[in-house]
C-alpha positions in Angstrom: -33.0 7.0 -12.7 -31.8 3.7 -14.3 -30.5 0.7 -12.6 -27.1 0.8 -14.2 -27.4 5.0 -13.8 -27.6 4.6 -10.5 -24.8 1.8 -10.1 -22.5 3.6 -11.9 -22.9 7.0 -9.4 -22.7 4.6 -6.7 -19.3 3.4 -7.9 -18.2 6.8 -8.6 -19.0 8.1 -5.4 -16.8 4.7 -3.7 -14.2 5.8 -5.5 -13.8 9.1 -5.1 -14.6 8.7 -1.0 -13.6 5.1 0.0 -16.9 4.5 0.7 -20.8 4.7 0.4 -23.2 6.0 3.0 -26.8 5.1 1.7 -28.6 7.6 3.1 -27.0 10.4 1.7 -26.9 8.7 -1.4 -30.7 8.4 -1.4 -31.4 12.3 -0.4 -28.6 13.3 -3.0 -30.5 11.4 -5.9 -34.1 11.9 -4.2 -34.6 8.5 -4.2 -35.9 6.1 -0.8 -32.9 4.6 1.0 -34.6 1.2 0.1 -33.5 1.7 -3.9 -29.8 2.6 -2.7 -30.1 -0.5 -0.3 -31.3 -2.6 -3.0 -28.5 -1.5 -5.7 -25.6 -1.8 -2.8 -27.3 -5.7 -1.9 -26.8 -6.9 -5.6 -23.6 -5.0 -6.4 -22.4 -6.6 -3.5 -23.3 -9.8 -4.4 -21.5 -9.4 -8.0 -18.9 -8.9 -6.3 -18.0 -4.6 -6.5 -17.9 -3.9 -3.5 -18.7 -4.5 0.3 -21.9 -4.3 2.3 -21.6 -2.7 5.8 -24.3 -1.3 8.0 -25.5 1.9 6.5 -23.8 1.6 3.3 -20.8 0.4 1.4 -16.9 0.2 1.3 -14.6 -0.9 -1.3 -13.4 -4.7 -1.9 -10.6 -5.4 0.2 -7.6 -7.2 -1.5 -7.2 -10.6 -0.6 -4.6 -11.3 0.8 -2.3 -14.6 0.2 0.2 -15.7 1.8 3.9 -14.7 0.9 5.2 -17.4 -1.8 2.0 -16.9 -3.3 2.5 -13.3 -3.6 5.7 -13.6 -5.3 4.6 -15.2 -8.5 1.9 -12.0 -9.1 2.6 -9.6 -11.3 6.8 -10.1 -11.3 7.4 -7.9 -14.3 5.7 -5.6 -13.3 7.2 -5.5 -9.2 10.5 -5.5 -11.5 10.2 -2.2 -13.2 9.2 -1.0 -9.6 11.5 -2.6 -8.3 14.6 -1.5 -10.6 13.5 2.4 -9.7 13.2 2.5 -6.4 16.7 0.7 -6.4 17.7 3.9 -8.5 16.8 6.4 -5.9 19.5 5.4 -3.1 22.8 7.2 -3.1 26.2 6.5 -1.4 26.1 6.9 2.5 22.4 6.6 2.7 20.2 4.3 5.0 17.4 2.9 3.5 14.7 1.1 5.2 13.2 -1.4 3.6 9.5 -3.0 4.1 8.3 -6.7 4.1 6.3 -7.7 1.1 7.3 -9.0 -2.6 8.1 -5.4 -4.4 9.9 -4.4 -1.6 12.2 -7.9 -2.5 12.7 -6.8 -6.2 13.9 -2.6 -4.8 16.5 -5.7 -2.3 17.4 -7.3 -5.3 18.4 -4.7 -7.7 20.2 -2.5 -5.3 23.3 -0.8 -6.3 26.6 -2.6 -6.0 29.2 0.1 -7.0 28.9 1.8 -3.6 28.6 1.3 0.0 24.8 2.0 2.3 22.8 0.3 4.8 20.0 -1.4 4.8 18.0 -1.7 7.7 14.8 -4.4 7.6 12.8 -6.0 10.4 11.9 -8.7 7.3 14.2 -12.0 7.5 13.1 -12.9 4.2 14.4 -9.3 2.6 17.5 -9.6 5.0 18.3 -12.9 3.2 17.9 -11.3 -0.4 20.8 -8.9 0.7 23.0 -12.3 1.8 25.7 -11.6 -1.4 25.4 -8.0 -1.7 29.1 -7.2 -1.7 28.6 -3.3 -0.3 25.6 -2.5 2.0 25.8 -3.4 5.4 22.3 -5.2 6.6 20.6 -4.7 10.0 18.3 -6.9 11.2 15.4 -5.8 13.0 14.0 -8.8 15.5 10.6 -9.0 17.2 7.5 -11.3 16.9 7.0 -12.6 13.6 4.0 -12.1 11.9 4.7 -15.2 9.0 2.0 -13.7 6.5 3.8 -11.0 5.7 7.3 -11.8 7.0 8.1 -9.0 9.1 9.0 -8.4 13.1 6.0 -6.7 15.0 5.5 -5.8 18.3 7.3 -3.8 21.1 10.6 -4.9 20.7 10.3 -4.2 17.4 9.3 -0.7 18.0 12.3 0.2 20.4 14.5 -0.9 17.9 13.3 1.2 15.5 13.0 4.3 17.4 16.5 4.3 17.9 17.2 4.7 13.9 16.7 7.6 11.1 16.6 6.0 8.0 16.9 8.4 5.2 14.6 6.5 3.1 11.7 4.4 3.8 10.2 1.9 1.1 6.8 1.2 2.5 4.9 -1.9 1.5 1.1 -1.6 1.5 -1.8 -4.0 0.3 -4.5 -1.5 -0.5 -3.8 2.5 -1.7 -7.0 4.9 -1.8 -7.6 8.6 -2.9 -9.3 9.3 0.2 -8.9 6.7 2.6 -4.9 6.4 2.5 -2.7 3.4 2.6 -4.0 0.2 4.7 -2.7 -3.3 5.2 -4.8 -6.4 6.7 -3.3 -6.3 10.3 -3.3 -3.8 12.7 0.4 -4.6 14.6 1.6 -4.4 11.3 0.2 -1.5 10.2 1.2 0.2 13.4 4.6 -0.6 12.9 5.1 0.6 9.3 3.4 3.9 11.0 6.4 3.8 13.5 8.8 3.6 10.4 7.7 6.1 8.5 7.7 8.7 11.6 11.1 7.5 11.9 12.0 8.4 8.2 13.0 10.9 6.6 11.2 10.0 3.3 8.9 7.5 2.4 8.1 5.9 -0.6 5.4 3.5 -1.7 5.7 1.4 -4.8 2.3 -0.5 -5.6 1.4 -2.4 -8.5 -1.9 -1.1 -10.3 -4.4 -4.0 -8.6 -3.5 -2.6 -5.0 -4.9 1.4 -5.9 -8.7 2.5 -5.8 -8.6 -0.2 -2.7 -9.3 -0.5 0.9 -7.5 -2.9 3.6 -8.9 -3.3 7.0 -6.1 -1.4 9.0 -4.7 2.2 8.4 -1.2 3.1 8.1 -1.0 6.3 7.1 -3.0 9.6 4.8 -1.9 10.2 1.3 0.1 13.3 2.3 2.8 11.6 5.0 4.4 10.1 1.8 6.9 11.4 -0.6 5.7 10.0 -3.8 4.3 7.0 -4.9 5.4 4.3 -7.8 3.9 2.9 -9.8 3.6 1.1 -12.9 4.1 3.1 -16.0 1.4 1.7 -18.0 -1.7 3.0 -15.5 -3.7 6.0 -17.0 -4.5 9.2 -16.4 -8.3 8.3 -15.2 -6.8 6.3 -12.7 -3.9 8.4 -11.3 -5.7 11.4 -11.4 -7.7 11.5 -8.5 -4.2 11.0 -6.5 -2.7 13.9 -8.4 -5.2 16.0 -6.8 -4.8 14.6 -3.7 -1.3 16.3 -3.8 0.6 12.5 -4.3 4.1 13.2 -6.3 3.1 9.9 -8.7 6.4 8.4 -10.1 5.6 6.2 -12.7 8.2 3.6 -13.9 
């Protein structure tokens, strides 16, 4: 088999199972584990995907900090933004997520009637300092400052003591297989604790963060209620989280 025939399986099979063992790969293909071991050292090296012992995993997203984050992609977090916004009805608590989508679903929340809006984020808290009709609860804990958002125990009580009705997760890295993941693992354990705390939760991702793998899991594919995302991503991406059973809302 060719170089770039074998690559190109390689990258299939990272897709489709978050990530690569090479071992397998060589008996699969009947090939020695020292081709697969050579392919994974210079695809690593061009940058496609990770080298771990034994085989392969996905790029990680990098991750900058938040006033980086909000100049990427803002059209785009927009349109997410403006339908998630849509999806909360009178009476409701909502729960909303650190992170720079999760400030655009803040931003363009309904004004013609009255909710709550419960965040452990300062920074999303502040975006709701003029919104003449929901009433804002402030989740306090320690402050992780890369993402904005309380952590830790106190946070966790807090929480438990609440049932929002929605819950707009933020997440840095979505895969078929491999779930939802963020970069640290006291936050990923408390957007865990939210979402077992909710009644519904809902991810909206632009397209960069999908096919991707973070270092810390938050959750499978199947504890969420649906997932936006932008409405221009195509079928041969989606696809793959279609028939992992993920309700894809495109907007």
């Amino acid at each position: 088999m060719l170089t770039h025939k074998r690559q190109a399986t390689i990258l299939d099979i990272l897709r489709r199972e978050g990530q690569v063992i090479a071992k397998q790969v060589a008996e699969n293909l009947n090939l020695s584990e020292d081709t697969i071991r050579r392919d994974l050292r210079e695809m690593a090296a061009e940058g496609v995907l990770t080298r771990v012992h034994g085989g392969a995993l996905p790029i990680a997203p990098e991750l900058p900090d938040f006033s980086t984050r909000r100049n990427l992609a803002s059209k785009e977090k927009q349109r997410l933004g403006f339908y998630a916004a849509g999806m909360v009805k009178p009476g409701q608590m909502i729960f909303l997520d650190g992170g720079t989508t999760t400030a655009e679903i803040a931003r363009q929340l309904p004004r013609e009637f009255a909710f709550t809006v419960v965040t452990h984020s300062p920074t999303i808290a502040g975006e709701l300092e003029h919104h003449p009709s929901a009433e804002v609860i402030l989740i306090g804990g320690s402050l992780y400052k890369h993402s904005m958002v309380a952590t830790g125990a106190v946070a966790m009580a807090a929480i438990s003591t609440i049932r929002p009705d929605i819950f707009f997760l933020g997440v840095t890295a979505i895969h078929p297989a491999r779930g939802l993941s963020t970069g640290n693992v006291e936050e990923a354990a408390i957007k865990r604790h939210i979402a077992q705390c909710s009644g519904q939760t809902y991810v909206a991702a632009t397209g960069e963060k999908l096919d991707a793998v973070s270092p810390c899991h938050i959750l499978p594919l199947e504890a969420i209620s649906a997932l936006i995302v932008p409405l221009a991503l195509g079928e041969d991406v989606l696809t793959p989280y279609r028939t992992a059973g993920v309700v894809i809302l495109p907007a």
